[in-house]
C-alpha positions, 0 to 999 in steps of 0.5 A: 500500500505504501508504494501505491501511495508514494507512485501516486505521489510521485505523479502528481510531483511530476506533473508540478515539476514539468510544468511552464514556472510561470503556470506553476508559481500561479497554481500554487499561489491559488491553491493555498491562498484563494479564500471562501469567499472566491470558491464559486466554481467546481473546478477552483474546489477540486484544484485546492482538494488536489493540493490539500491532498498533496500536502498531507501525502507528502507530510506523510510520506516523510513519516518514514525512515531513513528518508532522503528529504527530511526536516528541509526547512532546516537547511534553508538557512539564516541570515540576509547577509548569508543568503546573499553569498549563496550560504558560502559562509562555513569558514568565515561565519563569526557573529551570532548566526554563526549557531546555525552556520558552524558554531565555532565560530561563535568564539569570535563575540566580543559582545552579546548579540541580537539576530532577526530575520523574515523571509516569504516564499512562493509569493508569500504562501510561505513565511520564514523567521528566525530569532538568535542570541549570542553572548561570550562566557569569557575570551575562550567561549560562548553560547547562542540560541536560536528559533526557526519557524517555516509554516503555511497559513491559512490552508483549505481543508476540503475533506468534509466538502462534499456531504453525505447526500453527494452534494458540494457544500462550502461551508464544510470547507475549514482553514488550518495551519501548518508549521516546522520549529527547531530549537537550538542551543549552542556552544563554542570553545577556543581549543589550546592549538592557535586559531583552532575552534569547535563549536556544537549544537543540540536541537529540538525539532516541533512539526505540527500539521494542522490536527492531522499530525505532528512530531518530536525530533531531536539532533546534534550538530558539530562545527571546526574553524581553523584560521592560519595566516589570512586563511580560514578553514571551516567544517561543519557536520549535521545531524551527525547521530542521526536526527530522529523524528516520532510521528503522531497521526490522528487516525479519526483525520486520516480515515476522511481522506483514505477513500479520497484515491481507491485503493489507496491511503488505506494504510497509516504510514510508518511514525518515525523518520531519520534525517541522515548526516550533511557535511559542509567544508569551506576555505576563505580568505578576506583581502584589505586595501588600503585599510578602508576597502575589504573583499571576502571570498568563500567556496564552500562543498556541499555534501548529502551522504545519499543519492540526489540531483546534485551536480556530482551524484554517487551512490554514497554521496552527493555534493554541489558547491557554492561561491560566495564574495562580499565587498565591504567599505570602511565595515559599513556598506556591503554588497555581496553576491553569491551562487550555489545549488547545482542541481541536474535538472531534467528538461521537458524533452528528455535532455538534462541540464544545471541548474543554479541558484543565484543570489545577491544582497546589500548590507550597512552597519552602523553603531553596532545596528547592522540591516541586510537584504538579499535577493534569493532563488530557493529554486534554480535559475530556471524556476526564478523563484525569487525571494527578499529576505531581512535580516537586521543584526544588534550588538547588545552592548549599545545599550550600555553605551 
């Protein structure tokens, strides 16, 4: 049964996926979004009953072990200022996002910090925030935490929309939400060989689908920093145990939707899920000139221990690099611009190609206040789905000042 209900998913991925980006980003946007008030029409209903069905069969779907796509929202990422070098930060990351990039280099504060960050994706059916504080204990350590919330409101639930007599009624159609959280804390030591640095992570991991389901997971993180002359070096390891997540499904829910497909959904999902380990490896280097000018360079390796799209793709593991490059004025004007995410994508006739995820982003800092924009492709180049992200950055020592 659950490889009936994984090939009708697959189907229907298919047909989103093939589709022009235009006629795909419109479909999208409609079938969340479109509110009560406009569903006049029977073909608008069965379009936001086919969504909602892929929604909580994907949901579903990630409910079983050892799954090559599991908490994804956790490797979207934080921080305008990182978005805009493509995620290329790895090695050079030393302020209080560094909780989320590579936690060693939390080691470089000099005083507490402050990190929020908003971000809408898929013309704002999707909102992303995120939360961080940093602080030193002494010259050899520091801790960070951070929340990350990715979720989508508002969502039709069209399960009870036709009647027991047969016959379409609206006013059966209700609204839920659903929504992915971690929390991490974080901790960060100097070691006693010069410019060497650790850092590890602990996450809690909250996904609510609604009343339909939801689940607990736990994870570790590790990060190393290495700096030697004007060379930085830096390692940073998910889920190196395994991420572990537990599934509760409402069985009550998930009775109204197992006649939806005949001869299918008839079987409850396994509960459990285990996100596999990611490594990501960078060098960097920041040049000055003239003391006023600076230019940061990074190249980073992306790598899933399993078989995906990425533009190098083995059995073993996966990898897809990422450039990124920011050129700062006198530490208070940014600009940045980055590219990463090669994936081999299938076009509609059969032919492969790469695709790429652009980025750029702007940045001022002034008196411990820093404010960061970055234009995104979450996709590749030739879905263009373009995203803004805000993120603005406080040195909490100013209010000592």
């Amino acid at each position: 049964m659950i490889e009936n209900l994984l090939g009708t998913f697959v189907k229907i991925v298919n047909y989103f996926a093939l589709a022009p980006s235009r006629d795909n980003m419109l479909l999208k946007y409609e079938f969340i979004k479109v509110k009560k008030k406009s569903l006049s029409h029977k073909k608008n209903t069965l379009k936001k009953t086919l969504f909602f069905g892929i929604l909580l069969v994907s949901t579903l779907l990630s409910a079983q072990t050892a799954v090559k796509y599991s908490n994804e929202f956790l490797n979207i990422g934080v921080d305008a200022n990182s978005f805009g070098m493509a995620n290329a930060v790895v090695a050079s990351t030393n302020d209080v996002n560094a909780g989320y990039w590579n936690p060693a280099g939390l080691v470089s504060l000099e005083n507490s910090e402050l990190s929020l960050m908003h971000a809408s994706y898929f013309a704002n059916i999707a909102n992303y925030d995120y939360a961080g504080f940093a602080m030193p204990l002494d010259n050899q350590s520091a801790v960070a935490l951070s929340m990350i919330r990715f979720g989508v409101d508002d969502i039709l639930n069209t399960t009870q929309l036709i009647d027991s007599q047969g016959q379409i009624n609206y006013d059966r159609i209700s609204l839920f939400s659903t929504a992915d959280y971690a929390f991490t804390v974080s901790y960060a030591k100097r070691l006693p060989l010069d410019g060497l640095n650790i850092g590890v992570n602990a996450k809690v991991i909250r996904r609510i689908i609604g009343d339909f389901a939801s689940s607990w997971g736990f994870g570790l993180d590790a990060g190393i920093q290495f700096s030697r002359k004007k060379w930085q070096f830096g390692v940073m390891a998910r889920d190196i145990t395994t991420s572990y997540n537990t599934w509760s499904i409402d069985q009550e829910k998930f009775s109204e939707i197992q006649g939806a497909v005949a001869g299918q959904n008839q079987e409850l999902p396994e509960t459990t899920e285990i996100t596999l380990p990611k490594l990501q490896i960078g060098v960097a280097r920041k040049f000055i000139y003239h003391k006023d000018y600076s230019f940061l360079t990074e190249i980073d390796l992306n790598m899933r221990f399993t078989q995906t799209n990425d533009v190098i793709s083995t059995s073993a593991v996966s990898i897809t690099p990422s450039f990124g490059f920011e050129f700062g004025y006198i530490d208070m004007i940014y600009l940045r611009s980055g590219v990463g995410n090669f994936q081999t994508i299938q076009q509609l006739d059969g032919a492969q190609a790469t695709g790429f995820q652009p980025n750029i982003g702007v940045g001022f800092a002034y008196q411990g206040i820093q404010i960061d924009y970055a234009l995104t492709d979450i996709g590749d180049q030739s879905a263009a789905l373009y995203s803004n992200v805000f993120s603005i950055k406080l040195d909490l020592s100013i209010f000592r000042d």
